[in-house]
C-alpha positions as CSV (number, residue, x, y, z in Angstrom):
1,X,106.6,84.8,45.9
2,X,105.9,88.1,43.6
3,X,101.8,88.5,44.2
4,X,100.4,88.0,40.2
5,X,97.6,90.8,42.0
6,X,98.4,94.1,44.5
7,X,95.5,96.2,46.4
8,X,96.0,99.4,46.4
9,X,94.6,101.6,49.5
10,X,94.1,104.6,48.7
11,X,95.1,107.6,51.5
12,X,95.5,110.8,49.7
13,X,91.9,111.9,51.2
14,X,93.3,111.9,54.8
15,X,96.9,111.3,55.1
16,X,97.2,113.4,52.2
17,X,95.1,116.2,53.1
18,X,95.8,115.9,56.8
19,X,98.9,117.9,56.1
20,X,97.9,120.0,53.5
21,X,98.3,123.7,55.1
22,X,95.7,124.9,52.8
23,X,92.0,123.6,53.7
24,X,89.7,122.1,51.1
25,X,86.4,122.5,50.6
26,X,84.1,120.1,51.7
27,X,82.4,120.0,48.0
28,X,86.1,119.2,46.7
29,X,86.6,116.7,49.0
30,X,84.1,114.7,47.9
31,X,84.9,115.3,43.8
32,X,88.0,114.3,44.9
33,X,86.7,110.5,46.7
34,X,83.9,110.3,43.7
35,X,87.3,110.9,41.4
36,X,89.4,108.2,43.1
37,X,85.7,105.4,43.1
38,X,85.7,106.5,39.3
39,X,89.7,105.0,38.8
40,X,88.3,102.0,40.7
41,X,90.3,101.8,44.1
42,X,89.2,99.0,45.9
43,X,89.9,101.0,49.2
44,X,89.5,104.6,50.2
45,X,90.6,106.5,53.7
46,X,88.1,109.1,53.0
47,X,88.9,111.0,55.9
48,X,89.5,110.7,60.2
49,X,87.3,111.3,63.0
50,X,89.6,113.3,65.3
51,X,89.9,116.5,66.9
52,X,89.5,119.5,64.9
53,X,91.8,121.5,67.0
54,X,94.1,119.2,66.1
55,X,93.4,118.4,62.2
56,X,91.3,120.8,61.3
57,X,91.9,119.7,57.6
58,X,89.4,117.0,58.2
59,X,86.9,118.7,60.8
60,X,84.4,117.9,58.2
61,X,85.0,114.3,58.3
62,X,80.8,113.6,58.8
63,X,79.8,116.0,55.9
64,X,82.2,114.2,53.6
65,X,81.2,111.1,54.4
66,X,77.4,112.4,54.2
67,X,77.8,113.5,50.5
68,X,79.1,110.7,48.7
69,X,78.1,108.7,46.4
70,X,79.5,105.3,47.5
71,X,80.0,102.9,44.1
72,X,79.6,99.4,45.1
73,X,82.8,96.9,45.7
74,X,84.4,99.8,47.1
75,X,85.6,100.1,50.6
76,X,85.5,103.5,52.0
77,X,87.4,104.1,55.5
78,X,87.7,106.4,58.1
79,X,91.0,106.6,61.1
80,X,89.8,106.9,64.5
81,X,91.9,107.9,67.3
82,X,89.6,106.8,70.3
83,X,86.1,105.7,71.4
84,X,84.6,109.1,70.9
85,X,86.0,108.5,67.4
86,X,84.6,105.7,66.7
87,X,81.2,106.9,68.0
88,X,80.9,110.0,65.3
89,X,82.6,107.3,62.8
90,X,79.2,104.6,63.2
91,X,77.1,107.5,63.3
92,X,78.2,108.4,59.9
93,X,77.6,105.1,58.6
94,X,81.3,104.2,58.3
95,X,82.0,100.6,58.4
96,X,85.7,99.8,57.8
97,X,88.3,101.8,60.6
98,X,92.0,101.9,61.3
99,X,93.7,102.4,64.2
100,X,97.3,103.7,64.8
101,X,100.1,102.3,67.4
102,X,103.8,103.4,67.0
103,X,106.7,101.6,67.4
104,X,108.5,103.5,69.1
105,X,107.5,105.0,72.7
106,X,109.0,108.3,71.9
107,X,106.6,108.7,68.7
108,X,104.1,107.3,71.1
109,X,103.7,110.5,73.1
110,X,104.3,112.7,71.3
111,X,101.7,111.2,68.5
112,X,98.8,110.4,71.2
113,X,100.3,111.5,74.5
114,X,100.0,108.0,75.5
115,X,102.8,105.1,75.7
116,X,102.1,102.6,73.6
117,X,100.7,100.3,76.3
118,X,98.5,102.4,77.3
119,X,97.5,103.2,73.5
120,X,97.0,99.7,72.6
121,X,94.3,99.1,76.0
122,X,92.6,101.9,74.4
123,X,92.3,100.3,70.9
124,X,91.2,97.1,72.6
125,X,88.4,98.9,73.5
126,X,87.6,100.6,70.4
127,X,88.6,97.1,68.5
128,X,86.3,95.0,70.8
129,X,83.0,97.6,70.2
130,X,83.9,98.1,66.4
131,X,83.7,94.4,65.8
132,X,80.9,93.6,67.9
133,X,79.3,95.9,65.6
134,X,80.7,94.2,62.0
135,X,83.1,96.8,61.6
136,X,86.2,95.9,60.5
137,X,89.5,97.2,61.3
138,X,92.8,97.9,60.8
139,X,96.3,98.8,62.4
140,X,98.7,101.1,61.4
141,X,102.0,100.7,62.9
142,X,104.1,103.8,62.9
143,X,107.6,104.5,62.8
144,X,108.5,100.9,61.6
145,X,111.0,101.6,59.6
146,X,113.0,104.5,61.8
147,X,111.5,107.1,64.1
148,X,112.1,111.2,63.9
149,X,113.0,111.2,67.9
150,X,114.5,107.8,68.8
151,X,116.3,106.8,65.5
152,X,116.9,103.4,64.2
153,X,114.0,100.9,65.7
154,X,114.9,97.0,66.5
155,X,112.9,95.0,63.8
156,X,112.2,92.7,66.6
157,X,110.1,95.7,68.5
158,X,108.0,96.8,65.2
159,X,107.2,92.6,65.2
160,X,106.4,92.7,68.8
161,X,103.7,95.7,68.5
162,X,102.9,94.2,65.0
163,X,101.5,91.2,66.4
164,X,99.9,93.0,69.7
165,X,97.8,94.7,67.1
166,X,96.9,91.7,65.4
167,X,96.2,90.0,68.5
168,X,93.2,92.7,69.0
169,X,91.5,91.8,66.5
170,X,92.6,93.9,63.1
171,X,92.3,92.3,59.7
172,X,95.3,94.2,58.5
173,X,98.5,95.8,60.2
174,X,99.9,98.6,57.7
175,X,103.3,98.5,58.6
176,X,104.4,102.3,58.0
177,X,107.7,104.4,57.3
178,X,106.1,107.1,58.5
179,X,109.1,109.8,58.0
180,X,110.1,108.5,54.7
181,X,113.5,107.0,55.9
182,X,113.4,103.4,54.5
183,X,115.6,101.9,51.9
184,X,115.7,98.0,50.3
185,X,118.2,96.9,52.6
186,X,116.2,97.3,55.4
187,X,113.5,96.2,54.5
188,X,113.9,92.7,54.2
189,X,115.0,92.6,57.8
190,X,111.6,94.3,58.8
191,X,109.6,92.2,57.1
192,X,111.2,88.7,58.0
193,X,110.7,90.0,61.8
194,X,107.1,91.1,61.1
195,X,106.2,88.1,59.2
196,X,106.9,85.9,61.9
197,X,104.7,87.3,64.3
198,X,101.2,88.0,61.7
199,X,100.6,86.1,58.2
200,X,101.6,88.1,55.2
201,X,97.6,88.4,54.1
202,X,97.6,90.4,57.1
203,X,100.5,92.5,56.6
204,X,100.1,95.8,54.0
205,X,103.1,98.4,53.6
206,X,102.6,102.1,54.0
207,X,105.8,103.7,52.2
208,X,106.6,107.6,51.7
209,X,108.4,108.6,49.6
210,X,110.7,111.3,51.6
211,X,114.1,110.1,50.3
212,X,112.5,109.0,47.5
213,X,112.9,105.2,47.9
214,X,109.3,104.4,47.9
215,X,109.2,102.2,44.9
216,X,112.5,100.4,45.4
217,X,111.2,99.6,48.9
218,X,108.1,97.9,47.2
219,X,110.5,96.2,44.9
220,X,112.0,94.7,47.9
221,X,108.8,93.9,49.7
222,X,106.9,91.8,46.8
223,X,109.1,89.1,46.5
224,X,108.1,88.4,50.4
225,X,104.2,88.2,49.5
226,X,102.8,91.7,50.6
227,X,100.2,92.6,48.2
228,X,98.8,95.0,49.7
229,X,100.3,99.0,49.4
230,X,98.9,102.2,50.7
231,X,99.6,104.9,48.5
232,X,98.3,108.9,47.4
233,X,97.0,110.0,44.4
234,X,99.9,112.4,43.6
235,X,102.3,111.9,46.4
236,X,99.7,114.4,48.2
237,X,100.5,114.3,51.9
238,X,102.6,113.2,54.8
239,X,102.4,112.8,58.5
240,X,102.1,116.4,60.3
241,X,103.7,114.6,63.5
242,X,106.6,113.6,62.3
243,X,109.5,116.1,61.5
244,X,110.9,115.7,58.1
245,X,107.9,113.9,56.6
246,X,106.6,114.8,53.3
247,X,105.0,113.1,50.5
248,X,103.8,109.2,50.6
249,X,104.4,106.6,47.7
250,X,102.2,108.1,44.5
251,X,99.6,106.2,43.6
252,X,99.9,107.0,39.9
253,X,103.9,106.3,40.3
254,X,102.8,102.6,41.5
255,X,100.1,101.9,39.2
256,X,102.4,102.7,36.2
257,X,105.5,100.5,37.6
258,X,103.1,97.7,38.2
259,X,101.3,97.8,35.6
260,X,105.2,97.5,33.6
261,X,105.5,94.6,35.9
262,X,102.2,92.9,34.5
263,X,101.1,93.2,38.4
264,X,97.1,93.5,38.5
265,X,95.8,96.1,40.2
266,X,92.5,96.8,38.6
267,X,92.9,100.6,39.0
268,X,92.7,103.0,36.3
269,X,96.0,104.9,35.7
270,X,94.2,107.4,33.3
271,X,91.3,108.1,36.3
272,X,94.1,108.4,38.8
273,X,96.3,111.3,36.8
274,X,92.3,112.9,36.6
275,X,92.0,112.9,40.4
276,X,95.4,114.0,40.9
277,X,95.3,116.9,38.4
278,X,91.8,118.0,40.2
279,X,93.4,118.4,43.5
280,X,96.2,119.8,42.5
281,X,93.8,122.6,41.4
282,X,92.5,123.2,44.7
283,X,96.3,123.2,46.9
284,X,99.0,125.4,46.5
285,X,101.9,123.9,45.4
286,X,102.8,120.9,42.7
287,X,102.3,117.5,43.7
288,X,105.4,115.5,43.9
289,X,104.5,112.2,41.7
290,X,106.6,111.4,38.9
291,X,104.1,110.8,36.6
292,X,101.9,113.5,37.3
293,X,104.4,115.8,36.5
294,X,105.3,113.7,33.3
295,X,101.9,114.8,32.2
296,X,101.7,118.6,33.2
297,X,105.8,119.4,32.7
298,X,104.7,121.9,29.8
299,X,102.1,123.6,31.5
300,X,104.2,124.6,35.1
């Protein structure tokens, strides 16, 4: 049944910037959160403790997290790739993480250099320390929906690693399109594998918006119960490990079609276009949302 109610978690602050050529200012990243508490988001990925070598969009993951103002009911979250991760992560007073397995082996190694066996001991550890310490957290899964290297995956594998996540311990698997390569027909299949492996309150959907199918893919996935939808203010964003990937579902695209559905979010639309314009401002290049561009078509 259509949820009457959708939560929307907010990524543009990491999976957005992560692949952002140009790097942000630390003082801009934080307008940018304290932008995004102000529209009310009830969850934020402010930003991920990995290697800088590797993202150094986010080296200043600490110093972000060290200058904002957190508004209360909000839940502000960090990715973490490892132990070490999770370390700087507590340190910084985080206390909500996610984790990332793939689907696909392929994506796997060349994501994390690791198969996905070997990635998922790895989260048990970090799982098994988080929680002992009340953090909660959550699992994306990766390349559910098609992988850049392998091609079309089995829905029965995305269920299988689906509910090997779950079974460590996370509150929440996003299931992810990482490359942007889902359509509605599809996903119905996914999500009747998935679903029969971890409870739909369990279940989110991380949709880009690549091919730009993202909203006809949530279309598809409400009438199964997912209430739950990552999205980026703007369509800021992508995954920088995956060929081909570029732009995830809009946050101000979704909050306008659901609020045309008379689906709650509690999210201003208004405060979202605000954060969106602002970083816009401070990247090089128009943001792909709909909307946004609905509002600043005269001025480009």
């Amino acid at each position: 049944m259509t949820p009457r109610r959708v939560t929307i978690v907010e990524v543009g602050p990491r999976d957005g910037l992560q692949n952002e050529p140009t790097i942000v200012s630390t003082a801009d990243k934080i307008a940018f959160v304290e932008r995004l508490s102000a529209a009310h988001l009830p969850v934020i990925e402010v930003s991920a403790f990995v290697s800088p070598k590797w993202v150094p969009q986010l080296a200043d993951a600490a110093e972000v997290f060290a200058g904002l103002t957190r508004a209360p009911g909000i839940r502000y979250t960090a990715l973490v790739p490892n132990l070490a991760g999770l370390d700087r992560a507590m340190a910084a007073g985080v206390t909500e993480i996610a984790i990332f397995a793939s689907s696909t082996e392929t994506f796997s190694r060349k994501n994390i250099n690791q198969s996905i066996d070997a990635s998922l001991a790895g989260y048990k550890a970090v799982c098994d320390r988080a929680i002992a310490a009340g953090i909660r957290v959550r699992g994306y899964l990766s390349t559910a929906f098609g992988c850049p290297f392998e091609g079309t995956v089995d829905p029965r594998q995305v269920a299988r690693v689906a509910g090997r996540l779950a079974d460590l311990g996370v509150f929440e698997v996003a299931v992810s399109d990482t490359i942007g390569i889902a359509h509605p027909g599809q996903v119905p299949a996914v999500l009747e594998a998935v679903l029969a492996q971890v409870p739909v309150e369990r279940v989110a959907l991380h949709y880009h918006d690549t091919r730009g199918t993202a909203l006809a893919n949530v279309l598809a996935s409400l009438p199964f119960g997912v209430a739950t939808y990552d999205a980026s203010a703007g369509g800021l964003g992508g995954c920088p490990y995956a060929p081909g990937a570029a732009g995830n579902l809009a946050t101000d695209d979704l909050i306008y079609m659901l609020d045309g559905m008379g689906i709650e979010t509690g999210v201003s639309l208004a405060a979202v276009s605000d954060a969106s314009a602002f970083i816009a401002s401070k990247i090089d290049h128009r943001l792909p949302s709909r909307y946004a561009q609905s509002l600043t078509s005269s001025t480009w």
